[in-house]
TORMI-961633 format. One line per field, with one value per residue (C-alpha): x, y, z; residue in one letter. Coordinates in pm, whole numbers. Example, Ala and Ser with C-alpha at 12.3 -4.5 7.8 and 13.67 -1.06 7.14 Angstrom:
BEGIN
px = [1230;1367] .
py = [-450;-106] .
pz = [780;714] .
resn = [A;S] .
END
This chain:
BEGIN
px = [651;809;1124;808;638;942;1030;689;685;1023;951;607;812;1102;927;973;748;715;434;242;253;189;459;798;836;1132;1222;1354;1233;1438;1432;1582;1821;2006;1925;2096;1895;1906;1789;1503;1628;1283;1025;703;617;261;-22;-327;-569;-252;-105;16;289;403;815;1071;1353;1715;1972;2031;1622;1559;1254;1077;767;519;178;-127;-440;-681;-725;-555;-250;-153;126;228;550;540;778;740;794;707;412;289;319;123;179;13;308;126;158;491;672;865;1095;965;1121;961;1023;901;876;961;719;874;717;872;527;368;421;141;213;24;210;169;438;516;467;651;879;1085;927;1259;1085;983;1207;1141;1237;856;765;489;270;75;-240;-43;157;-150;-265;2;-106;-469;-480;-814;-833;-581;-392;-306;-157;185;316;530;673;971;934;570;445;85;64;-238;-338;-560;-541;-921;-1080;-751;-775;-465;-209;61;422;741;1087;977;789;405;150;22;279;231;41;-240;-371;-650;-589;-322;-544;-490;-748;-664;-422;-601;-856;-1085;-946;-575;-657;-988;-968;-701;-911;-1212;-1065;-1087;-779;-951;-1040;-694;-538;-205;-2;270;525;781;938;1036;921;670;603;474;184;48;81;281;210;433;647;785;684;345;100;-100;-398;-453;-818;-953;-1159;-1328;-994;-1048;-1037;-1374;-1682;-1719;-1501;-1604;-1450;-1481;-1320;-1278;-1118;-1069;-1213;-1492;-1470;-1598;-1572;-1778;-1691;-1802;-1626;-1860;-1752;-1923;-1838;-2048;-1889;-1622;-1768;-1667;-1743;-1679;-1928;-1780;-1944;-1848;-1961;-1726;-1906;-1805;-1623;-1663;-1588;-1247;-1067;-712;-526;-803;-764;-1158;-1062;-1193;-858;-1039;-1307;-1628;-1681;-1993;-1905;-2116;-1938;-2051;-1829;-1902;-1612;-1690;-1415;-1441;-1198;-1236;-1182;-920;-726;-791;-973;-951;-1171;-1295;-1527;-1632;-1863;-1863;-2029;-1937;-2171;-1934;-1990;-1668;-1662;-1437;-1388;-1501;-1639;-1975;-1985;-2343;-2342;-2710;-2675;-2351;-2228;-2151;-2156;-1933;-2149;-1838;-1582;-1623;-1547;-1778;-1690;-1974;-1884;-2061;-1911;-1922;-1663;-1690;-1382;-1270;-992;-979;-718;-701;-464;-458;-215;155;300;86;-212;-457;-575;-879;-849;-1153;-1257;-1503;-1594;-1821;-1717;-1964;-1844;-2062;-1807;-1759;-1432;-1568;-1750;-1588;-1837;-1674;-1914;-1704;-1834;-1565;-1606;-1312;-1261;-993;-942;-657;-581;-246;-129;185;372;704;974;1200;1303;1429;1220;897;709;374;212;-102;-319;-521;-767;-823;-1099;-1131;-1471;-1419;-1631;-1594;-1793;-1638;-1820;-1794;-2082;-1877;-1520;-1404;-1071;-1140;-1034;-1079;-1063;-1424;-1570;-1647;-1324;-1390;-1152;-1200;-907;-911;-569;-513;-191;-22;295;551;750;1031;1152;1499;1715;2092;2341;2171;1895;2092;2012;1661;1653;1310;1269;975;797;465;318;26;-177;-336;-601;-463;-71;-54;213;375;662;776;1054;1164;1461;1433;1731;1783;2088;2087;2457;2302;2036;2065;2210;2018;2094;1823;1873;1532;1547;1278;1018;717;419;164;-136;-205;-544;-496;-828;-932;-591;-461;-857;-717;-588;-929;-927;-631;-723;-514;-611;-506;-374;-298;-72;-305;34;39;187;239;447;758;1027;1322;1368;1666;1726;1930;1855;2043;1963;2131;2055;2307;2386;2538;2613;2380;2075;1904;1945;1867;2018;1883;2035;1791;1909;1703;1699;1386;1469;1160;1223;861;664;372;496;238;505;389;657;658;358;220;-114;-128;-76;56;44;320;513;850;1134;1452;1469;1295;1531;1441;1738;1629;1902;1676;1849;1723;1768;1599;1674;1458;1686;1441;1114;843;1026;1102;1274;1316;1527;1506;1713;1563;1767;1607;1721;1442;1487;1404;1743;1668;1973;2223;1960;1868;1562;1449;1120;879;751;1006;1194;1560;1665;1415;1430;1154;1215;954;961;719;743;540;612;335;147;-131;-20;171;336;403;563;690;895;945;1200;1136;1412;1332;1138;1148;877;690;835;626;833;624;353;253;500;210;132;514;642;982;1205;1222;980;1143;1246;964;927;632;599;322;184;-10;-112;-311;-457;-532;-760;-870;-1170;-1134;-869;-892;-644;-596;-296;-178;-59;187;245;432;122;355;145;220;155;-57;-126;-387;-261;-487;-737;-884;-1012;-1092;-1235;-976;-645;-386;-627;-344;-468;-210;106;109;414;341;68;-214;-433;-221;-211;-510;-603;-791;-923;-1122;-1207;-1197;-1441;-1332;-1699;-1701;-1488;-1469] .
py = [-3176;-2876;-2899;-2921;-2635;-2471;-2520;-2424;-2119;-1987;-2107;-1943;-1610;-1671;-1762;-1562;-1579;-1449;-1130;-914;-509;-216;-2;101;489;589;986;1128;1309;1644;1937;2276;2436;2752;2712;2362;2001;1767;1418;1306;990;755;986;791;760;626;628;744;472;262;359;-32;-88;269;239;469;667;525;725;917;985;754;537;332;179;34;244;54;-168;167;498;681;898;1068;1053;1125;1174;1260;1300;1381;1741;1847;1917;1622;1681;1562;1496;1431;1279;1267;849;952;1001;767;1014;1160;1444;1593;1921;1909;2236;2207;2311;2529;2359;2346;2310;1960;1719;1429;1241;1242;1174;822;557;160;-4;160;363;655;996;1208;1525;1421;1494;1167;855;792;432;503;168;243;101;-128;-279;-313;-523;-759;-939;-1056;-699;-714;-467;-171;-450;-719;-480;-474;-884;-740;-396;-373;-196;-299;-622;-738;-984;-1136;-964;-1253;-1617;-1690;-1358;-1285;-893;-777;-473;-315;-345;-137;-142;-477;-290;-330;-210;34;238;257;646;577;817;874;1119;1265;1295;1148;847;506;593;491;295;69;212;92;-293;-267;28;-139;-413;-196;5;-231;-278;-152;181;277;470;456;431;628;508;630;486;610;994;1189;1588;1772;1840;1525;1492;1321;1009;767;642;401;508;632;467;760;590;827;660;701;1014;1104;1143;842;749;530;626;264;24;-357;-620;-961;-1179;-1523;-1774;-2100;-2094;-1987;-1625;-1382;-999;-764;-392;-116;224;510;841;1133;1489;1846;2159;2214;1898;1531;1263;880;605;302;-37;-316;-665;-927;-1272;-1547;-1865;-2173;-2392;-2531;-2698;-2821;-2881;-3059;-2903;-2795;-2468;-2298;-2167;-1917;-1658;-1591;-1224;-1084;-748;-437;-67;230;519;874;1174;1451;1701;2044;2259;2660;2695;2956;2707;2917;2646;2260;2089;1751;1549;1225;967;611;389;-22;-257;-600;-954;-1181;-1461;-1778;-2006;-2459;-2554;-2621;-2260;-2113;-1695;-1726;-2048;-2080;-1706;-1659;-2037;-2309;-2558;-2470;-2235;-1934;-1545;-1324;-918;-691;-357;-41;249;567;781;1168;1400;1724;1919;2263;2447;2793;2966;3353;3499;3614;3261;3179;2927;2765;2481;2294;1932;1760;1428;1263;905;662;331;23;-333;-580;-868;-1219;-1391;-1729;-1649;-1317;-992;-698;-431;-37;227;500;874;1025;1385;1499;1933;2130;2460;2568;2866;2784;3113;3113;3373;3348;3146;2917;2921;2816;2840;2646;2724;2601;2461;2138;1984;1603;1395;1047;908;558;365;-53;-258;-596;-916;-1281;-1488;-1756;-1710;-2029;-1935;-1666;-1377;-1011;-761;-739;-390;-39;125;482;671;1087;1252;1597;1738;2081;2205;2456;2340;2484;2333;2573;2420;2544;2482;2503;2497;2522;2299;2044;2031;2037;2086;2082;2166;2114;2110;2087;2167;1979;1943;1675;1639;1341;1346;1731;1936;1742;1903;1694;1802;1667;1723;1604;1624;1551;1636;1539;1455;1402;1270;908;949;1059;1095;1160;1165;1222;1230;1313;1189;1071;1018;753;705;366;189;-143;-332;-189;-249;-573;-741;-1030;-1135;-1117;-1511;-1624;-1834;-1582;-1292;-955;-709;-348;-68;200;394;379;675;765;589;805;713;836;773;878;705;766;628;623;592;524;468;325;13;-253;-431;-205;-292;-2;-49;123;56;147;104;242;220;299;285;321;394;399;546;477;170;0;-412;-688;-969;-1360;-1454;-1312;-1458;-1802;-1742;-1368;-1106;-791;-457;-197;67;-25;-5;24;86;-79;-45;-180;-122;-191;-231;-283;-326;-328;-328;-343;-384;-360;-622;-548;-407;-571;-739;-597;-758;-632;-859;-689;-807;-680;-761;-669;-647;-587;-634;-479;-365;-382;-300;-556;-785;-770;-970;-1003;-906;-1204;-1285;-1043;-1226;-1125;-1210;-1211;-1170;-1064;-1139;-995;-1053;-909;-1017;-887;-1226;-1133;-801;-818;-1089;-1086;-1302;-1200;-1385;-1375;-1529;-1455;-1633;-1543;-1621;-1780;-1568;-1609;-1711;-1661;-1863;-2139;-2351;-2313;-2473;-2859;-3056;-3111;-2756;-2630;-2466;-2486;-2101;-2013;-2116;-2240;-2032;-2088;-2002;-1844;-1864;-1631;-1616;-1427;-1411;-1151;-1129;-746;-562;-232;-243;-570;-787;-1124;-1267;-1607;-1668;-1903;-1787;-1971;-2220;-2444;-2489;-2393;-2405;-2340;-2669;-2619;-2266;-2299;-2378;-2657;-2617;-2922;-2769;-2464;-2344;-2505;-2362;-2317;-2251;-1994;-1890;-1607;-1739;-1702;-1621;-1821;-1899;-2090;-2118;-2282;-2306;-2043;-1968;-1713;-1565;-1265;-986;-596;-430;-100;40;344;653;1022] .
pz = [-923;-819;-1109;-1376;-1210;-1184;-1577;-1703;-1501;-1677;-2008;-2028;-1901;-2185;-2473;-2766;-3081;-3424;-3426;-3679;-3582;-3704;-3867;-3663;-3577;-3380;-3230;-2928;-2581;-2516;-2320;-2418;-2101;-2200;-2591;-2578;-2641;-2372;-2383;-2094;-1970;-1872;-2037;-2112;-2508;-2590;-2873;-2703;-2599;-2604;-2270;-2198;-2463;-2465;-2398;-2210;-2380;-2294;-2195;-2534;-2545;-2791;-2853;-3072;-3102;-3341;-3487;-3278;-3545;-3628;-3715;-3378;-3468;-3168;-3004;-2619;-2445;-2109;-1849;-1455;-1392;-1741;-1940;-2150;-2520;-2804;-3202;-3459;-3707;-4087;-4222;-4446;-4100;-3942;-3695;-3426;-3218;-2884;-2676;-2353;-2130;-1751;-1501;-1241;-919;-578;-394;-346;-610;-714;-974;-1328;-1608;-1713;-1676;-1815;-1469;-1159;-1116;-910;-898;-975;-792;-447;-183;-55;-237;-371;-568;-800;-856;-1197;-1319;-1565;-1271;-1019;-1294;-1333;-1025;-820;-705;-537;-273;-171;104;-165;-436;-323;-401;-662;-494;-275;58;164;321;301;631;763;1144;1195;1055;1103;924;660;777;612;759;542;737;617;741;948;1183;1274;981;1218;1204;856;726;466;265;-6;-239;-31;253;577;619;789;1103;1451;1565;1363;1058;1079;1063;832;597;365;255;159;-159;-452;-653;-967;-825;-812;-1038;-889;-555;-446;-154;48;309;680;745;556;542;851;633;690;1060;1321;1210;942;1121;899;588;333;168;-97;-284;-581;-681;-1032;-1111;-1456;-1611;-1816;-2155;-2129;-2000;-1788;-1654;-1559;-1395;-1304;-1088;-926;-775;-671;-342;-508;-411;-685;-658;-929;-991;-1209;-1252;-1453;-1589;-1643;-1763;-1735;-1829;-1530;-1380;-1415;-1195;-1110;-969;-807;-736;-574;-471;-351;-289;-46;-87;-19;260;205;487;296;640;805;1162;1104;1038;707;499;346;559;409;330;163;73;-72;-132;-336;-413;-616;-595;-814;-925;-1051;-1229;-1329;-1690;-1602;-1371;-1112;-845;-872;-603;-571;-258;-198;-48;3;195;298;436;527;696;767;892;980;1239;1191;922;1107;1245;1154;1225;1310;1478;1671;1730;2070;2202;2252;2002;1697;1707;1480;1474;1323;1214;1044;1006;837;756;561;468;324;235;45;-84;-243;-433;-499;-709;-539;-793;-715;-652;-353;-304;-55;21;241;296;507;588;821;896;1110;1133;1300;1435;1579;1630;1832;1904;1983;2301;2325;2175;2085;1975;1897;1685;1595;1463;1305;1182;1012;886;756;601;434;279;56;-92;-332;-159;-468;-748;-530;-183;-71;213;357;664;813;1115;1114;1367;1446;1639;1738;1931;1976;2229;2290;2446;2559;2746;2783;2698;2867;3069;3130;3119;3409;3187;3306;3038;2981;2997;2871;2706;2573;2383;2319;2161;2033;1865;1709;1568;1351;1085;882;588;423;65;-84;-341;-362;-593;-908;-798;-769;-370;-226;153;303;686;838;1235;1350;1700;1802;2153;2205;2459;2691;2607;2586;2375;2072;1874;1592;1328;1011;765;460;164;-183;-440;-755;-899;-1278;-1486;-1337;-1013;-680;-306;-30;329;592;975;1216;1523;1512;1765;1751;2005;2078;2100;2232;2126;1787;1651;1813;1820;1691;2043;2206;2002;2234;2526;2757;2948;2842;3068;2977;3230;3316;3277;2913;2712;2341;2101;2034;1768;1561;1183;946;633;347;-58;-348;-719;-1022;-1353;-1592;-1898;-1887;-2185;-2336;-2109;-1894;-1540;-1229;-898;-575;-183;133;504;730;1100;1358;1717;1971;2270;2418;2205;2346;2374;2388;2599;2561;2764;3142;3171;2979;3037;2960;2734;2864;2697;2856;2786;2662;2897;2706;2317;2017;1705;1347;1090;723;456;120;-190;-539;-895;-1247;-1603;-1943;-2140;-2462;-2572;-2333;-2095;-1751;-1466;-1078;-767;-443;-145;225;570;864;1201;1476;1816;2187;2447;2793;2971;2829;2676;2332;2228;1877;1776;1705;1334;1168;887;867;493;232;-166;-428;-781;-1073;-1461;-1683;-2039;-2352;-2565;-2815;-2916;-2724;-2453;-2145;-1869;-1535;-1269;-904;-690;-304;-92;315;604;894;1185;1573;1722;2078;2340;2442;2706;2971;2743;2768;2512;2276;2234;2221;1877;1722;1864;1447;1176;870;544;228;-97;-286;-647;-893;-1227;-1432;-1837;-1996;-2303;-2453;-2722;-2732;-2508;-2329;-2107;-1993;-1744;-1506;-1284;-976;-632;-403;-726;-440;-280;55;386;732;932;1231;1255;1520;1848;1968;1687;1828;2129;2050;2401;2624;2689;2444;2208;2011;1636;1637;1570;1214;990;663;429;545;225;24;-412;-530;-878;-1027;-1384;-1446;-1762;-1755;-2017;-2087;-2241;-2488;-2491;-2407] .
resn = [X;X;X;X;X;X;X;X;X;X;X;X;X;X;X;X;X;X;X;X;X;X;X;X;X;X;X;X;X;X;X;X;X;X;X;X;X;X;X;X;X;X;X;X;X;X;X;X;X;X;X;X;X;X;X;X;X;X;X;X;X;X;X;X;X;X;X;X;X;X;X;X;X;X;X;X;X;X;X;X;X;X;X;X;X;X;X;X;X;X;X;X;X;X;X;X;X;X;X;X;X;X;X;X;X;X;X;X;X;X;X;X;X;X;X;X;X;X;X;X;X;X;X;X;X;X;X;X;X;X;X;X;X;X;X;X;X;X;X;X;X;X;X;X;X;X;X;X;X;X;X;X;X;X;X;X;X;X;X;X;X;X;X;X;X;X;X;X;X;X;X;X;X;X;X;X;X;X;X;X;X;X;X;X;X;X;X;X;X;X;X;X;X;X;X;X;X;X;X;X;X;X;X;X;X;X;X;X;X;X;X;X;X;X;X;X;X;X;X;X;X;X;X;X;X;X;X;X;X;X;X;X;X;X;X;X;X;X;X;X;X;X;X;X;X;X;X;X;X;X;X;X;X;X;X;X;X;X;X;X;X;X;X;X;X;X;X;X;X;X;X;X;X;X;X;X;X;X;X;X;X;X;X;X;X;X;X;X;X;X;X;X;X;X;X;X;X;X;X;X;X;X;X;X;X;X;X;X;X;X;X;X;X;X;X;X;X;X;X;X;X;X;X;X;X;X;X;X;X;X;X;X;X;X;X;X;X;X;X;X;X;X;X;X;X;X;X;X;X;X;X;X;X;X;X;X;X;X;X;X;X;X;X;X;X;X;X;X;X;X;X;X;X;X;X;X;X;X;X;X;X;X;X;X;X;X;X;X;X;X;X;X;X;X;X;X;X;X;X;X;X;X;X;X;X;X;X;X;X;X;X;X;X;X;X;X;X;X;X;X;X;X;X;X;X;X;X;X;X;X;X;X;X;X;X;X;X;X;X;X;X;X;X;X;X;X;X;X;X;X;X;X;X;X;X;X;X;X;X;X;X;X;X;X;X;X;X;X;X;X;X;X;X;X;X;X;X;X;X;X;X;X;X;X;X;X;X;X;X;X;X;X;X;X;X;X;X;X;X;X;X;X;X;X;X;X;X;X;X;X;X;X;X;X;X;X;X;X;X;X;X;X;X;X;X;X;X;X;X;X;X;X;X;X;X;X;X;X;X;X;X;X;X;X;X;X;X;X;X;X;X;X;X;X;X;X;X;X;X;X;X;X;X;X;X;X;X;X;X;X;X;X;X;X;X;X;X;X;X;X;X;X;X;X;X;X;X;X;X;X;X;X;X;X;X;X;X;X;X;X;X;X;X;X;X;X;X;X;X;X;X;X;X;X;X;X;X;X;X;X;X;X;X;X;X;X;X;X;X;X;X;X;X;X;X;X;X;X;X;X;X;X;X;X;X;X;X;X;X;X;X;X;X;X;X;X;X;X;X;X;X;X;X;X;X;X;X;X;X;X;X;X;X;X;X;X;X;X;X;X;X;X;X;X;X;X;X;X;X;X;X;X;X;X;X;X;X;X;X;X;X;X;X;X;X;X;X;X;X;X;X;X;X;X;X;X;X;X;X;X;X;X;X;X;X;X;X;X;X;X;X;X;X;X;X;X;X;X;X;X;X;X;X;X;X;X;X;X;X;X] .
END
């Protein structure tokens, strides 16, 4: 079964058929430096309202591409780090030349121009991934956490088997170490947010993603750790005025969204709606357990974004607001019924929340600018783990103010001061306590942190080298004075060949419950050391890039190292004692080293192929010991092919191959309830089709094509209430072959 799987998979991504298109026009992308032409390597080349089978210019410039069905003409090259052009060519003409002018811009870049799929931003200091709308939809990319099955660098893992919440790891360490941001604003870092926020952004209201692994700017706190997340959602920068979508699967999970567009003078805004719908009960392992949680889900979105005429002040703010039930647990569990008691098994989440934030820029004249960046949130859950209630309500403010000023030609400056808040209060109790556990109480969390930051930007050697120092100074209410610096480096050695280099600390402050609730399902107790301090860890990393042919096909190469070093991390040990889990501070060092490597080739018009290799090494020294870190895989390789086999129709496919990971000791368990030291190595196959026209998509796929499952991944699912009741040792799939189909309705124009 699996060979004919296996063989319709790659013949649906090889096929090649005869196609009808429109006539063939050919040109080239330069620049002018010092009076003399020189070809732009990568630029994007497009017919407007035809962004999805534009093409990138190979190494001499050159493209080609065929006129789109209709009456459009014009014709886009664009290029990061240059002004977009556009052209008009009359019918006769069949060559196409374009100039593009550099913009002179050593301040903070975000990403615009448009681009095939993904690719690497050639003007952040930081090696940056940019996920565009094209690729997001080249997969079941139905919220922010499941968007990244084809990208290198970020793994979507399930925090809890039972409810599917979803964190977002990179460089093999927890997703909570992981810096999200919306619109390059700090949102989802502590608290409630880190574990929930990711699943409440929709897939289709993002317009692109940008990521960078290990440290980030100053600018954006003390936080990342391990790497960025940047969610640049849609605004009214659209070429239709609404946007619907449609989707389900076959669990029988539906999810409904609606983007709308609307433009006044200096004005434009964006409406966002979105439903998702639960699934059925399916129970394909038959330990009782539903596969699949059933979430009813309700968000509405607006951001409005205004921009002077004169280019003088570009501002934008937003609101949304989510209203969420989840829910999983037997198969007999009834919310209404059952919550609470020991008649079935179930664990029920509801959360509210609302979310508000702002940024302002303002051009002041003689190479300087400033900026306000606000946000503010309330986040509500009412929650039971079996006969565990967990009720927490969280406030979360977030302000900043930067003045950035240009020195010279080739210096820049950015100063600033930012304030933070976190309110979180949980309330904890045991309806029933069998198992005698003690963690049950009021937990109240009140952190207030204010800081001031500098970042100094400076070329050398032509431009060829971008240094960027940075240090912030922040004092935070409970752990006091917090100085964290950064370095980060990049020299360019040509058009296709890049070298960056970051090092730095970084702080985290740990919140026990909201982020690790998952564990209030175990049968153990939990016991936390009053002693606890903040997280503290060292990154440095180094990337390079190179772009090159071989046998005439473009390629690009890429090779990250990375290493984490915590010198204080808060450990949750299964092992000293079996019927516990004990939160500490860590007494020794926690090291991750990542070695990612990666490359991609465009072998002909439409067809697009990445392989990734990632080998992680995690573990924990204590003294002489080392002891490797628990559901960590240390190999694991991510293939991707993307093939445009007909105008108008394309395949996409996956394939994911993960190593074996240690698991939690469990000798001092019963024999029944003991689990092999390593889980086994599995394979997870994907694929997609899509069918295009001008103002409407249709597209079905399969996930985990295998149909590979995890046996047993509930500890004594059986007895749910009894000890050794374990739903937390999870490290594969547990909802086995899913398929899906859904349509996209792009609805007028601008």
């Amino acid at each position: 079964m699996r060979t004919i799987l296996l063989s319709l998979l790659i013949g649906a991504l090889t096929a090649t058929a005869a196609f009808a298109q429109g006539e063939l026009r050919d040109g080239h992308v330069f620049e002018i430096v010092d009076g003399d032409t020189v070809a732009l390597v990568g630029a994007h080349v497009f017919w407007i309202g035809d962004h999805e089978h534009g093409r990138m210019t190979d190494e001499a410039g050159y493209f080609q591409l065929h006129m789109p069905d209709g009456d459009e003409r014009r014709l886009v090259a664009s290029y990061v780090g240059y002004e977009p052009d556009t052209l008009v060519p009359p019918a006769e003409q069949t060559h196409i030349d374009f100039y593009l002018e550099g913009i002179r811009e050593i301040g903070e870049v975000v990403v615009e121009a448009e681009a095939s799929s993904s690719f690497i931003s050639k003007e952040h200091d930081l090696k940056t991934e940019v996920v565009t709308e094209l690729e997001l939809q080249r997969a079941a990319c139905c919220d922010l956490a499941g968007c990244f099955s084809r990208t290198t660098g970020v793994d979507n893992e399930a925090a809890d088997v039972i409810t599917d919440t979803k964190q977002l790891k990179m460089l093999s360490v927890d997703g909570v170490y992981t810096q999200v941001l919306i619109d390059n604003i700090p949102w989802m870092t502590n608290g409630l947010n880190t574990r929930f926020a990711v699943s409440h952004i929709p897939g289709t209201q993002l317009d692109k993603i940008a990521v960078s692994k290990g440290l980030g700017s100053v600018l954006q706190g003390y936080e990342s750790i391990s790497g960025q997340v940047n969610a640049i959602l849609k605004d009214a920068e659209a070429d239709n005025l609404a946007m619907f979508n449609m989707f389900a699967n076959s669990f029988r999970e539906s999810q409904y969204n609606l983007n709308a567009v609307q433009k006044v003078g200096d004005w434009n805004a964006i409406l966002t709606a979105h439903s998702t719908q639960e699934a059925g009960k399916v129970d394909g392992d038959g330990d009782s357990f539903l596969d699949v949680p059933l979430v009813t889900r309700y968000m509405i979105y607006n951001k409005w974004k205004y921009e002077s005429s004169e280019n003088e002040t570009e501002s934008y703010t937003a609101v949304k607001f989510l209203d969420e039930q989840r829910e999983g647990g037997q198969g007999g569990f009834s919310s209404e019924r059952d919550r609470g008691t020991v008649n079935a098994y179930g664990q029920s989440l509801n959360t509210r929340r609302f979310d508000a934030y702002h940024k302002t820029s303002i051009d002041l004249g003689d190479e300087s600018s400033l900026e306000f960046l606000a946000s503010a949130s309330t986040h509500t859950m009412d929650s039971y783990f079996g006969t565990t209630e967990y009720i927490a309500d969280q406030q979360s403010v977030y302000g900043d103010v930067r003045y950035r000023f240009i020195t010279s030609e080739v210096n820049q400056i950015t100063v600033g001061t930012g304030y933070r808040y976190l309110g979180l209060n949980e309330d904890i109790s045991f309806l029933q306590n069998p198992h005698a556990k003690t963690y049950d109480g009021m937990y109240e969390t009140d952190e207030s942190i204010i800081g001031v930051f500098a970042e100094n930007k400076h070329y050398f050697f032509d431009d060829a080298l971008l240094f960027t120092v940075g240090l912030r100074t922040d004092y935070h209410n409970k752990y006091d004075l917090l100085v964290t610096p950064r370095v980060l480096a990049k020299y360019v050695f040509d058009d296709f060949t890049t070298l960056r280099a970051s090092a730095g600390m970084g702080y985290r402050s740990p919140h026990i419950f909201s982020e690790q609730f998952y564990l209030m399902a175990s049968w153990r107790d939990i016991e936390i050391d009053p002693a606890m301090d903040i997280e503290e860890a060292f990154n440095y990393g180094v990337n390079f890039t190179h772009q090159f042919d071989a046998f005439a096909v473009p390629m690009t190469f890429g090779l990250d190292l990375y290493r984490t070093e915590f010198t204080n991390q808060i450990r949750a040990d299964y092992d000293a004692d079996p019927s516990k889990i004990l939160f500490t501070n860590l007494d020794g060092r926690s090291i991750s080293n990542s070695v990612i490597v990666e490359v991609s080739a465009d072998p002909m018009p439409g067809l697009d192929l990445k392989s990734s290799y990632t080998f992680s090494d995690v573990y924990e020294e204590n003294g002489d010991k080392r002891d490797y870190i628990e559901f960590v895989p240390k190999h694991k390789v991510l293939g991707t092919v993307s093939y445009e086999f007909v105008e108008g129709w394309r395949a996409d496919g996956s394939v994911e191959w993960m190593g074996s990971q240690i698991l939690p000791n469990t000798e001092a368990y019963p024999e029944q309830f003991q689990i092999p030291h390593a889980s086994e190595n599995f394979t997870m196959l994907g694929f997609q089709l899509t069918r295009t026209w001008e103002f409407f998509d249709t597209y079905a796929g399969v996930e985990n094509i295998l149909d590979h499952r995890q046996e047993n991944p509930i500890l004594n699912a059986q007895n749910p209430f009894e000890r050794y009741f374990e739903p937390t040792f999870v490290w594969g799939n547990v909802k086995g072959r899913e398929f899906y189909a859904g349509i996209r309705w792009r609805i007028g124009t601008l």
